[in-house]
C-alpha positions as CSV (number, residue, x, y, z in Angstrom):
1,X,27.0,71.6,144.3
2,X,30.4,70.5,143.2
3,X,31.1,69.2,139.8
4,X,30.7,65.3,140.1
5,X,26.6,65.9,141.7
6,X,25.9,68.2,139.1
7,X,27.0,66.2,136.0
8,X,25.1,63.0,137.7
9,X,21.9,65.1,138.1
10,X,22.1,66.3,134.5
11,X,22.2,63.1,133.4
12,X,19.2,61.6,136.0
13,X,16.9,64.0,134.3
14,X,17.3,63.5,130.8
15,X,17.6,59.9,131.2
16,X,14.2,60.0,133.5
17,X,12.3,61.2,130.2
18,X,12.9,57.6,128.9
19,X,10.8,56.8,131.9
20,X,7.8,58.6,131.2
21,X,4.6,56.9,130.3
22,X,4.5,55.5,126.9
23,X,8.1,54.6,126.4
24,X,8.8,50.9,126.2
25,X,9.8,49.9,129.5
26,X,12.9,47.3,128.5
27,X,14.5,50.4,126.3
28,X,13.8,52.9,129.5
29,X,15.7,49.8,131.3
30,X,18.6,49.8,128.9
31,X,19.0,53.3,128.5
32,X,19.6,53.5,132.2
33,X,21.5,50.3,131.9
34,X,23.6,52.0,129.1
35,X,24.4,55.6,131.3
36,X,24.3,54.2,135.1
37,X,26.3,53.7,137.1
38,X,28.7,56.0,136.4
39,X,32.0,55.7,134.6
40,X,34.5,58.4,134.4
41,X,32.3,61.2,133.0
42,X,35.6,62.4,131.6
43,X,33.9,64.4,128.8
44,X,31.5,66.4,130.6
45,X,34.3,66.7,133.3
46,X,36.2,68.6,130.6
47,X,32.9,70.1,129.6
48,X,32.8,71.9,133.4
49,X,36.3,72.6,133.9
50,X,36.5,75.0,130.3
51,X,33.4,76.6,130.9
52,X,34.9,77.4,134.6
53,X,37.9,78.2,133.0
54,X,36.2,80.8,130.9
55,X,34.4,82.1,133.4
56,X,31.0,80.3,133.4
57,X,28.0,82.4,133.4
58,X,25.2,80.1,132.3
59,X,26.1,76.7,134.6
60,X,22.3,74.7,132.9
61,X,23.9,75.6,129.6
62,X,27.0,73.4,130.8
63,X,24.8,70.9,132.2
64,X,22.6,70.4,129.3
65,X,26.1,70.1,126.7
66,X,28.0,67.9,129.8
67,X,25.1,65.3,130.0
68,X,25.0,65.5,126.0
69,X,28.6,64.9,125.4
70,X,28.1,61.7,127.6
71,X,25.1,60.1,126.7
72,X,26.9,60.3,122.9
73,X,29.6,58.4,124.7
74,X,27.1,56.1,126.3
75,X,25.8,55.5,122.8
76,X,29.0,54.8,121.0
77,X,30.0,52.1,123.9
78,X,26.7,50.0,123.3
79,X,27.4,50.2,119.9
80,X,30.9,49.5,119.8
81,X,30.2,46.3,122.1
82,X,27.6,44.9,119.6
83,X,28.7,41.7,117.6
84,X,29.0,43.4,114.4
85,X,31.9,45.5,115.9
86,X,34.1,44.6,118.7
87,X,31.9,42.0,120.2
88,X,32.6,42.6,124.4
89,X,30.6,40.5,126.5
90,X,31.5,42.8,129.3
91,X,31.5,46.7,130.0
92,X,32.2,48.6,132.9
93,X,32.9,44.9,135.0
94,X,29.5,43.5,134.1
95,X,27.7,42.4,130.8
96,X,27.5,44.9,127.8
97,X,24.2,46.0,126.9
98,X,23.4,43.5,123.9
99,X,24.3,40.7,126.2
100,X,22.0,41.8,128.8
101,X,18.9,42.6,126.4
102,X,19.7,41.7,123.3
103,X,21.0,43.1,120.1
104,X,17.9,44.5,118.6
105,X,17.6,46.6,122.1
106,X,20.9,47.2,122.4
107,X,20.9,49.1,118.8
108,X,17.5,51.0,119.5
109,X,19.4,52.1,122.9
110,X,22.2,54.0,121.2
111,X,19.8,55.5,119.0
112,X,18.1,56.5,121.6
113,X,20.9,58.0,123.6
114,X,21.9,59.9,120.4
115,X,18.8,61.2,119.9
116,X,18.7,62.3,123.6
117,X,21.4,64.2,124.2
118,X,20.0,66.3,121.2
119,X,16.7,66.1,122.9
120,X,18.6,67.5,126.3
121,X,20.3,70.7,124.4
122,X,17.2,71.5,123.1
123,X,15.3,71.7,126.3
124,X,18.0,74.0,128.3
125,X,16.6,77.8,128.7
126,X,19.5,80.0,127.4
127,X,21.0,82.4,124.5
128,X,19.9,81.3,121.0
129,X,23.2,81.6,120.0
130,X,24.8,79.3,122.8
131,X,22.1,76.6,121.5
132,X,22.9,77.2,118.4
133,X,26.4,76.8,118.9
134,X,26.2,74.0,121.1
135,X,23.9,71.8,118.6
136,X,26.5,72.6,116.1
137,X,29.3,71.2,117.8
138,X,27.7,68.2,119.2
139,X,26.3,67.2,115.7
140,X,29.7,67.6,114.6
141,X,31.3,65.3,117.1
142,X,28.7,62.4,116.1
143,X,28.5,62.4,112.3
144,X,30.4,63.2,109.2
145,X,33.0,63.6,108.0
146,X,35.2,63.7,111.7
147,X,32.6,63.0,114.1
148,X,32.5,59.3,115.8
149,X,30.4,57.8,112.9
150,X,33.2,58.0,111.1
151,X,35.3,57.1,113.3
152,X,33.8,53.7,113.4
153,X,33.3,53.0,109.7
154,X,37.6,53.7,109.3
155,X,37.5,50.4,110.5
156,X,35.6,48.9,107.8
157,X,38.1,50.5,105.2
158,X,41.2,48.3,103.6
159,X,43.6,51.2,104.4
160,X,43.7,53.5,108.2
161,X,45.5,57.0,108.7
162,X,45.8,55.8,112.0
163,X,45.7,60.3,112.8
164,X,42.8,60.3,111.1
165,X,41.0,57.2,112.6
166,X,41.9,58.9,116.2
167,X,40.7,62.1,115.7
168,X,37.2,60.9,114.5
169,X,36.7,57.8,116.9
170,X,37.6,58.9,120.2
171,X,38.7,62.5,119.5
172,X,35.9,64.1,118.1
173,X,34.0,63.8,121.3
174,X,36.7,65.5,123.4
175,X,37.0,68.3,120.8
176,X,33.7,69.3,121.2
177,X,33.7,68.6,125.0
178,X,36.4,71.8,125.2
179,X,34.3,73.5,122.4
180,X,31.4,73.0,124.2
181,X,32.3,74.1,127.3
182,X,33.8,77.8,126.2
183,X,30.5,77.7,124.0
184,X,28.0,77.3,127.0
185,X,30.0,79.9,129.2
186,X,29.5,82.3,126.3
187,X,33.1,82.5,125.2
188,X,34.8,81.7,121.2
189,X,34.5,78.1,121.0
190,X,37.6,77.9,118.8
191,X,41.0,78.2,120.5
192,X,39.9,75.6,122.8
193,X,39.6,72.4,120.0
194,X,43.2,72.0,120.0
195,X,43.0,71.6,123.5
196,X,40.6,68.7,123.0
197,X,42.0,67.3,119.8
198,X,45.6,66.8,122.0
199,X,43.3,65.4,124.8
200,X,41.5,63.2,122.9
201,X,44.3,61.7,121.2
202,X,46.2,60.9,124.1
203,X,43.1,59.6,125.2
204,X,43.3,56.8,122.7
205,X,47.0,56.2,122.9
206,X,46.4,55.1,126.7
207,X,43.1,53.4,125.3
208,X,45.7,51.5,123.0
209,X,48.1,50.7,126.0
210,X,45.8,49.6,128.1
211,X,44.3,46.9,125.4
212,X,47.8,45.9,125.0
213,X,49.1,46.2,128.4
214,X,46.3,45.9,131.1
215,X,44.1,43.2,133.0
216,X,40.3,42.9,131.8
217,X,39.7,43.3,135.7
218,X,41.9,46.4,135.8
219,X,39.7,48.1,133.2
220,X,36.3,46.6,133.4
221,X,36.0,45.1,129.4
222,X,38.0,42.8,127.2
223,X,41.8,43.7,126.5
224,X,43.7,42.5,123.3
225,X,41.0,43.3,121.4
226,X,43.4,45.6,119.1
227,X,45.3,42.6,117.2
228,X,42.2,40.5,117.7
229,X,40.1,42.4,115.4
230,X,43.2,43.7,113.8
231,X,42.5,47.3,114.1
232,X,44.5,50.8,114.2
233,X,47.0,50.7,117.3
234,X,49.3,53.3,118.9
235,X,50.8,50.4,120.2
236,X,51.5,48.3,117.5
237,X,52.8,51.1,114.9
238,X,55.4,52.8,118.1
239,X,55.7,50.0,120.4
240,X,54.8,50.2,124.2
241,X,57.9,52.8,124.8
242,X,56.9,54.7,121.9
243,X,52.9,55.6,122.5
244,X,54.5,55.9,126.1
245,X,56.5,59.0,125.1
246,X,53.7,59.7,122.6
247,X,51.3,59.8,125.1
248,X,53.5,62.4,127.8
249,X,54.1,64.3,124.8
250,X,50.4,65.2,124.0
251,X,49.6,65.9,127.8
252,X,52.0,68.1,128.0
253,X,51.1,69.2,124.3
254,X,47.7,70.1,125.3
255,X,48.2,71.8,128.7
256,X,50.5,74.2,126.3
257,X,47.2,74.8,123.8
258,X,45.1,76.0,126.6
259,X,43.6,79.8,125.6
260,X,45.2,82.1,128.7
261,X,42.0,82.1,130.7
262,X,42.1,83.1,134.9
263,X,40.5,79.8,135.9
264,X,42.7,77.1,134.2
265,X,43.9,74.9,137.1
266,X,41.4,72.6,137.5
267,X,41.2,71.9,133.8
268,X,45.5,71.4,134.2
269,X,44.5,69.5,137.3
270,X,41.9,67.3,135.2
271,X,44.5,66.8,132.2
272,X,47.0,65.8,134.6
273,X,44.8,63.1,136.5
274,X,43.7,61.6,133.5
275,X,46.9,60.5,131.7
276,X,47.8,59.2,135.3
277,X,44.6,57.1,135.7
278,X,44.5,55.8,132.0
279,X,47.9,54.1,132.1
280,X,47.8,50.5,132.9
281,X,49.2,49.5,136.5
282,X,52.0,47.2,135.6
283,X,53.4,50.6,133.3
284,X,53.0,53.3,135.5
285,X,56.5,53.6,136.7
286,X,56.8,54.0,132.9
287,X,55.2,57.2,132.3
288,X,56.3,58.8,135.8
């Protein structure tokens, strides 16, 4: 089963126990909402191509911290789109999850996704100390003080370290999505986060070029939402030729961070594809 089949199966059966008897059927309907259909799954992606890369010996260990990694995602998008925070009407090309059911729903669904994905490492059947480790890192990547909590409260400070602000908001879930993946396949979790902390920011710095740069139909949610809510913006402290270079520079900066390893090209292959998708159309021939 190739990679693609087995993250969407992961995340099938832990979103199915929000379908069992007993669980109120609109929040089983906005879960699903909140995780299907599929977006890039670019974390547990990265997830599956470490723990290949170190050798993967436990593959429901890296399913169980793959579906994880994105139902945390899931859960920070239906936040982020609520009214208190960004506001999007529109997610993925259709309406956001508060828009759809409401924002009381919409909050009890990323709870609900957080609290599942903690739900879905504790169910998987492997070495105390890979579930140990792997509850560790994810619990690290949601809360305080770097995880994607944080992240979002920077923005209700009067002064950002934009670095800072990064690495918590979007990074800390592609830290522990390299972490994670060494961690399930049994191998030292820690050369691999500065493969994930370069990842993750360059993550955000196409994020930030594609709010300044793209189409809302090229994406699938609202763009210039940076200098509308007058947040934190590769973008707007380097310009559009500076998070440019900024961004080739932390590909390349994170391919060089990789741990030598025997089965490293798809995760090159990944990295590479990745900062190709992210950039907006009209700038492509840009960041050739």
């Amino acid at each position: 089963m190739d990679v693609s089949n087995r993250i969407e199966r992961a995340l099938t059966e832990a979103i199915g126990l929000a379908a069992s008897a007993g669980c109120p059927p609109r929040l089983a309907e906005a879960m699903h909402y909140a995780v299907f259909p599929r977006g890039a799954r670019v974390r547990p992606r990265l997830c599956h191509s470490v723990a290949l890369a170190c050798g993967e010996d436990h593959p429901a260990a890296t399913e169980a911290a793959g579906a994880a990694l994105e139902l945390m995602h899931c859960a920070s998008l239906v936040h982020d789109d609520l009214p208190c925070f960004d506001g999007a009407d529109t997610r993925r090309g259709r309406p956001s999850v508060h828009k759809t059911f409401g924002e009381p729903l919409a909050v009890l669904t990323g709870d609900a996704l957080i609290v599942l994905a903690f739900q879905t490492i504790a169910r998987v059947d492997c070495p105390p100390d890979r579930l140990l480790k792997l509850t560790t890192i994810i619990g690290d990547a949601v809360g305080v003080p770097f995880g994607i909590v944080a992240g979002q409260a920077w923005e209700c400070e009067t002064e950002i370290d934009l670095a800072h602000y990064h690495r918590s908001k979007t990074g800390a879930l592609f830290v522990a999505a390299t972490a994670a993946g060494a961690a399930s396949a049994g191998a030292d979790p820690a050369p691999w986060r500065l493969v994930g902390e370069k990842i993750g920011e360059a993550y955000q710095v196409a994020d930030d070029l594609r709010d300044a740069a793209a189409d809302a139909e090229e994406i699938g949610k609202p763009v210039g939402q940076d200098i509308a809510n007058d947040r934190p913006s590769a973008v707007r402290k380097l310009g559009i030729d500076g998070a440019i270079d900024h961004l080739q520079g932390l590909v390349r900066g994170a391919i060089e961070a990789m741990p030598p390893c025997s089965n490293g090209q798809e995760l090159r292959s990944l990295i590479m594809s990745e900062a190709k998708r992210l950039v907006p159309a009209k700038l492509a021939q840009f960041a050739a």
